[in-house]
C-alpha positions as CSV (number, residue, x, y, z in Angstrom):
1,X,0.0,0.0,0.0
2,X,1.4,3.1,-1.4
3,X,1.6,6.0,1.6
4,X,-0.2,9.4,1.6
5,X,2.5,12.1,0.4
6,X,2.3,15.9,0.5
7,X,-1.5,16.1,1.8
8,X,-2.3,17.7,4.6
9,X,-4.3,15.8,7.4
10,X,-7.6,16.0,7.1
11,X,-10.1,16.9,10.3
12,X,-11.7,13.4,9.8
13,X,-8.2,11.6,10.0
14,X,-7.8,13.3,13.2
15,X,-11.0,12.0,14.2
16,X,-9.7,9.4,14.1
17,X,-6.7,9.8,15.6
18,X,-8.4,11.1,18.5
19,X,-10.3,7.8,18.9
20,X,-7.8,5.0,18.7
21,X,-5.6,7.3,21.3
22,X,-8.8,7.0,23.3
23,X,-8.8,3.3,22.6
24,X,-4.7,3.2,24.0
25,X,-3.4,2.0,20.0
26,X,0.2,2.8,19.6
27,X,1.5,5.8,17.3
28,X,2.7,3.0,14.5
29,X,-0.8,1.3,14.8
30,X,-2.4,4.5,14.3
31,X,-0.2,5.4,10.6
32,X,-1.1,1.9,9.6
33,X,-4.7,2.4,10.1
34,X,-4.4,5.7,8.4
35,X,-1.9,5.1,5.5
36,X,0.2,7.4,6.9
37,X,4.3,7.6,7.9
38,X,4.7,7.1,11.7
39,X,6.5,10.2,11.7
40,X,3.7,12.5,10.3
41,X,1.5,11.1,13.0
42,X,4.1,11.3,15.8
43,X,4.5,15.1,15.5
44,X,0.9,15.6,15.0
45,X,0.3,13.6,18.5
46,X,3.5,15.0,20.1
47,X,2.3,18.2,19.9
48,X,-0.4,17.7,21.6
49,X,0.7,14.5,24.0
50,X,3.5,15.1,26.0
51,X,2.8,13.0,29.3
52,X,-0.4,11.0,30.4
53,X,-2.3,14.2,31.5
54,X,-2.3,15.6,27.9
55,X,-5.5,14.8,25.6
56,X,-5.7,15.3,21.7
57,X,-8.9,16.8,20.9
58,X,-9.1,16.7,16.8
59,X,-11.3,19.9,16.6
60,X,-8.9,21.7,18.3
61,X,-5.7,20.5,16.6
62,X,-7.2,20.8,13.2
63,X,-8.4,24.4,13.8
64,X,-4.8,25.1,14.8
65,X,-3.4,23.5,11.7
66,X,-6.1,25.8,9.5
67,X,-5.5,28.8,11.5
68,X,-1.0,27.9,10.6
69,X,-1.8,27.0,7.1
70,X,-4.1,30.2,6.1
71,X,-1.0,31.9,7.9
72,X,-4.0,35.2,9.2
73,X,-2.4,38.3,10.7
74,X,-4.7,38.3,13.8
75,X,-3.5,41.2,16.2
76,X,-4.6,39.0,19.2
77,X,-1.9,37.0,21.1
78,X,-3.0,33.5,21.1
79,X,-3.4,33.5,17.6
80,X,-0.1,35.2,16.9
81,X,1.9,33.0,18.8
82,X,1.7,29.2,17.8
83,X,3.0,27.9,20.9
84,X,1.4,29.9,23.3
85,X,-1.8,29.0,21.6
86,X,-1.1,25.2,21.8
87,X,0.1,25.5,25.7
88,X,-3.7,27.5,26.4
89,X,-5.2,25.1,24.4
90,X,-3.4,22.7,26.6
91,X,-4.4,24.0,29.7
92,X,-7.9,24.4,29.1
93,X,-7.6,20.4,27.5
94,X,-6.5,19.7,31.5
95,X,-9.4,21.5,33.2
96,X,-7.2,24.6,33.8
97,X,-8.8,28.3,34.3
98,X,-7.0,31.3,32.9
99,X,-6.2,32.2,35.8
100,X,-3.8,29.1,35.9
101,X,-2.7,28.9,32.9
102,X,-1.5,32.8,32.9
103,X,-0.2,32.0,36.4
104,X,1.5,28.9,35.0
105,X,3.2,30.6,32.3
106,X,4.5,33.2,34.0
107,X,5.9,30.2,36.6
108,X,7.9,27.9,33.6
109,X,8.2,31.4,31.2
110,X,9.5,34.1,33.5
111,X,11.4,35.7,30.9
112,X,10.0,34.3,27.9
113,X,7.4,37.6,27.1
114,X,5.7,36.0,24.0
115,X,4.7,33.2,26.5
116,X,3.5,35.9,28.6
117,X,-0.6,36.8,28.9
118,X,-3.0,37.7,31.1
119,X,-6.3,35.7,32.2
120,X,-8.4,38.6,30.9
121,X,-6.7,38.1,27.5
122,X,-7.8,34.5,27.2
123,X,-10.9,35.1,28.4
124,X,-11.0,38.0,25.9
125,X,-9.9,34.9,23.0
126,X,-12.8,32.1,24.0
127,X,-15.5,35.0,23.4
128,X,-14.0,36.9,21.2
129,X,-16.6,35.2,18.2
130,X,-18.8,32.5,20.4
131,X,-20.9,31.4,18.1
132,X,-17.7,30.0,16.2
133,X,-17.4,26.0,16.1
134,X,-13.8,26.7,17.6
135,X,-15.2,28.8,20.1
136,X,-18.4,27.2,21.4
137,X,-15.0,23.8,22.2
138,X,-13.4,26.4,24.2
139,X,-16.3,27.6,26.2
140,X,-17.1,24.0,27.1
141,X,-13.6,23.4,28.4
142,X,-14.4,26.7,31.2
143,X,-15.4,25.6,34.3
144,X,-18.3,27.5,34.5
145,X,-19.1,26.6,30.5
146,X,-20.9,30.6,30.3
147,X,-22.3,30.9,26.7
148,X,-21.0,34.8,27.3
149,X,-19.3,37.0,29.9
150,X,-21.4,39.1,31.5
151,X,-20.9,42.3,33.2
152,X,-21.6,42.5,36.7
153,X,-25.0,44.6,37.3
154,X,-24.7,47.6,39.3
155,X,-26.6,47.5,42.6
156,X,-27.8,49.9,44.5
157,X,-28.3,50.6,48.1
158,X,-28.5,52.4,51.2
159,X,-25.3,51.0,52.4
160,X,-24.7,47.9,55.1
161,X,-27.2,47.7,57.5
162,X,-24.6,45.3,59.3
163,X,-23.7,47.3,62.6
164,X,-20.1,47.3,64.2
165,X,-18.9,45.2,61.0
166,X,-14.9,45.0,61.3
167,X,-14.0,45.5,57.7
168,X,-11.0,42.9,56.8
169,X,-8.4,46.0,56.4
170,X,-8.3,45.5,60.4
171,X,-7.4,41.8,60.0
172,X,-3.7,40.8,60.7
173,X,-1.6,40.0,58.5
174,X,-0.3,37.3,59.1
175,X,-3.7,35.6,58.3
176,X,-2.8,36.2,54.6
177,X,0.3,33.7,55.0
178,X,-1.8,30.7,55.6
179,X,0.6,29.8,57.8
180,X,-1.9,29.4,60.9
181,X,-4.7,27.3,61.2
182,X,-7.5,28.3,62.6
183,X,-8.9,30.9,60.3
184,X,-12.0,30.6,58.1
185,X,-13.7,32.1,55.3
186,X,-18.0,31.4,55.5
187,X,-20.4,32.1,52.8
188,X,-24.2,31.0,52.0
189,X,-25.0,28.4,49.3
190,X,-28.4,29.5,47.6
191,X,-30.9,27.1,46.7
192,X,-33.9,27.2,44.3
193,X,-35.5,30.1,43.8
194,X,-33.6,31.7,47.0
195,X,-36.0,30.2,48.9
196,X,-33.2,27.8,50.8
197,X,-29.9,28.1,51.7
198,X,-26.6,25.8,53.5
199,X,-23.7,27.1,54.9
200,X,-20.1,27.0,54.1
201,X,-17.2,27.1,56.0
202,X,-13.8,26.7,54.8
203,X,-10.4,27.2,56.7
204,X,-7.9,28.8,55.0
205,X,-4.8,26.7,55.7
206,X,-6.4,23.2,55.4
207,X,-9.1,24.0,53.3
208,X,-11.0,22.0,55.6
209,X,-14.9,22.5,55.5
210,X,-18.0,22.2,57.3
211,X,-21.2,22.2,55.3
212,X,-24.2,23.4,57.9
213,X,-27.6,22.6,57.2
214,X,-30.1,25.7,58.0
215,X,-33.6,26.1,58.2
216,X,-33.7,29.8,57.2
217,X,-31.3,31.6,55.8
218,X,-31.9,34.9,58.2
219,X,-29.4,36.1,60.8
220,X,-30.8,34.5,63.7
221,X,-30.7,31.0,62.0
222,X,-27.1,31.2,60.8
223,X,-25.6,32.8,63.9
224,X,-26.7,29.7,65.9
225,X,-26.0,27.4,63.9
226,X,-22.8,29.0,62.4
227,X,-21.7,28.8,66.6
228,X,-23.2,25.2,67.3
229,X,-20.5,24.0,64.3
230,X,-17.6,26.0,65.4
231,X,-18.4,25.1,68.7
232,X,-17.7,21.2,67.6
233,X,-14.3,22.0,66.8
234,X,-11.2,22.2,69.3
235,X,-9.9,25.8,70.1
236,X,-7.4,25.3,68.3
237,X,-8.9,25.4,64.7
238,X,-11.4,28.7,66.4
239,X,-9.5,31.9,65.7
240,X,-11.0,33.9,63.1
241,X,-13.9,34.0,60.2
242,X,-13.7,36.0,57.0
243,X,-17.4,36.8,55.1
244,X,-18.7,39.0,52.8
245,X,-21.5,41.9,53.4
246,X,-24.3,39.3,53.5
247,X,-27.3,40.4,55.2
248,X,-27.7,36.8,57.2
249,X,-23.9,37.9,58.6
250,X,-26.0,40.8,60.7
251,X,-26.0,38.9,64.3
252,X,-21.9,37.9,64.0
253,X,-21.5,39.7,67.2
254,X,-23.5,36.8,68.8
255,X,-21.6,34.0,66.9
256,X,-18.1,35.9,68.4
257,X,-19.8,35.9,71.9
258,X,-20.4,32.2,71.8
259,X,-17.4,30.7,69.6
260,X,-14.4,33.8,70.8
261,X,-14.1,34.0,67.1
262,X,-13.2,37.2,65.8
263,X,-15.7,38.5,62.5
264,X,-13.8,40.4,59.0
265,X,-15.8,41.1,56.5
266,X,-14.5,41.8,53.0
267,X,-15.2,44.6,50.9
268,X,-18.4,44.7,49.0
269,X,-18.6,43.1,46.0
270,X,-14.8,41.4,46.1
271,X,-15.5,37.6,46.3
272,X,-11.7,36.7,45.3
273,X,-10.5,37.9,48.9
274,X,-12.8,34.9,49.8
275,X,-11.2,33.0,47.3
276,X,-10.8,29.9,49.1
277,X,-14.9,29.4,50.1
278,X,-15.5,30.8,46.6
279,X,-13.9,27.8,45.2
280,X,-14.8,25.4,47.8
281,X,-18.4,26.4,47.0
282,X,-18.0,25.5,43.0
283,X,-16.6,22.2,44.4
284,X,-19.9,21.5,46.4
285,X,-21.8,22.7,43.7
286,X,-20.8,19.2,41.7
287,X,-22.7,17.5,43.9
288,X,-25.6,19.9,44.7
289,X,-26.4,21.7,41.1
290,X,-28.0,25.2,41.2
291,X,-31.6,24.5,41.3
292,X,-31.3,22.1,44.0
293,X,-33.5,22.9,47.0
294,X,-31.6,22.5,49.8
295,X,-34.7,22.0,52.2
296,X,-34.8,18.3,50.6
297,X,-31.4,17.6,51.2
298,X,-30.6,16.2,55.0
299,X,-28.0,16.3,56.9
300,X,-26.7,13.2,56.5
301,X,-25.9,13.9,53.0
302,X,-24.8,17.2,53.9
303,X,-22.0,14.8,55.8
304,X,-21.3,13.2,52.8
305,X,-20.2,15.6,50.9
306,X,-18.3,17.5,53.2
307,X,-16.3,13.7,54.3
308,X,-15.9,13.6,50.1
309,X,-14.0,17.1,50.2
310,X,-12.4,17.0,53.3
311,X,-10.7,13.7,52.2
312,X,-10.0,14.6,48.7
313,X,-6.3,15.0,47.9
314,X,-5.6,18.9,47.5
315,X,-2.3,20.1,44.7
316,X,-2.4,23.2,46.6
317,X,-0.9,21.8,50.1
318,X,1.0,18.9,48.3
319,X,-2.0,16.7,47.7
320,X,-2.2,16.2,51.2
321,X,-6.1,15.6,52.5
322,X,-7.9,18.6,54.7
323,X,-8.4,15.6,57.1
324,X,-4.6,15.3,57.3
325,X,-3.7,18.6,57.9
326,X,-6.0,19.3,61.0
327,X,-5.1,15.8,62.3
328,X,-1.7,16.7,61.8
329,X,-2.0,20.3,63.3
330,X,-3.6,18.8,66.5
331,X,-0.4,16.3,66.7
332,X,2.1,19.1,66.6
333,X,0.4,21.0,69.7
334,X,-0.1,17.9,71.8
């Protein structure tokens, strides 16, 4: 059988290069199957495959290969750049955010400025056009898997109408070093049609987390039972809470009064200085959707979840378990 020469792969071979990778054939099965050299396969898969974390994705590789070939002046970076395209691509291939893969970059490429971008500019590239085949891969790839970015709406108010708040300006700062246990970040979960509502708790060393099950979601409700799960905890782990400007926050005097806990609250409207609930929330949100009504789901499965994430293995502190830490933190004092 005489070999393909000079053509091009075509988006259907890659199909089908995609599929017998998912089915674990070998590169030199692969140009068999599709009458083509072993070495015109290998760069097409090395490019994409470089350890067992990587995934070829043929709509994405054969866009790529377009967008080379038609050789476009696009005054975007991504599309400027062929290898800091294939590295996003990459990224977003692994489950990465922007936010990592800018962060990452600027981590392997310190000094490398054409491997250089910002979040905002990737986000900027998946919606540039996204309507676009291309475009509509990308999107599903976010975690979040928005059809469009939207602005955030302007609100208006009167101000807080939380008394004696202690804005987190005042906090120490050695709270930011994560380098103590014992200081939290809480935050609401909102069910269907905000008519229900759990609790989250997350400290910020251990990304440990508590999950509280409320009847209400009004101030009275979540100070007591905000206190009776601190309360379960030893001292150690009960220094501080972080939360935003939340109305149901309005009784955290009484939740200080009965746990010794000091109350920050972050400024208005700045979720990422909660970053750590803010993500811990998305995580909780795999199990309980939006739309979920929280008054059907009971405590016990509450448990569940919270047993699932607090023994789930975290990249962040070394793949060690939440569990782990605070066991191990309760070790080192004894």
């Amino acid at each position: 059988m005489v070999r393909k020469k000079n053509t091009r792969l075509t988006h259907k071979e890659r199909v089908q290069i995609e599929t017998l990778l998912n089915e674990n054939k070998t590169k030199a099965y692969i140009a068999k199957i599709l009458n083509r050299s072993r070495s015109t396969i290998s760069r097409e898969v090395n490019k994409w495959v470089e350890n067992k974390t990587d995934k070829y994705n043929a709509d994405l590789a054969n866009w790529n290969a377009k967008d080379d070939y038609l050789n476009k002046r696009n005054t975007d970076k991504i599309s400027t750049y062929k290898r800091l395209r294939i590295y996003v691509f990459k990224g977003l291939l692994s489950g990465w955010t922007p936010e990592q893969i800018s962060g990452r970059l600027k981590e392997i490429y310190p000094n490398d400025s054409m491997m250089s971008i910002s979040h905002e500019s990737i986000y900027r590239y998946i919606y540039l056009t996204p309507q676009a085949r291309l475009n509509k891969k990308l999107i599903k790839l976010l975690v979040r898997k928005k059809t469009r970015r939207r602005k955030p709406k302007k609100r208006r108010g009167t101000g807080s109408k939380i008394t004696n708040q202690v804005s987190i300006d005042s906090r120490p700062k050695h709270i930011n070093l994560r380098q103590e246990v014992g200081h939290w970040e809480g935050d609401l979960v909102i069910g269907k049609n905000h008519k229900s509502a759990i609790g989250t708790i997350v400290e910020r060393k251990s990304r440990y987390t508590l999950i509280i099950k409320l009847k209400a979601k009004n101030a009275k409700e979540v100070a007591k039972m905000f206190s009776k799960k601190l309360n379960q905890l030893n001292p150690l782990f009960k220094k501080s809470m972080t939360y935003d400007n939340g109305i149901e926050m309005a009784r955290h005097e009484t939740i200080t009064n009965r746990t010794g806990m000091k109350i920050y609250f972050a400024h208005p409207y700045s979720s990422w200085e909660r970053g750590t609930n803010e993500n811990t929330n998305g995580l909780i949100r795999r199990y309980l959707p939006k739309g979920t009504d929280f008054n059907q789901i009971d405590e016990k499965k509450l448990l569940f979840i919270q047993e699932k994430l607090n023994n789930r293995p975290r990249k962040i502190i070394g793949y060690k378990t939440p569990n782990e830490i605070m066991d191990f933190e309760l070790k080192f004092v004894a």
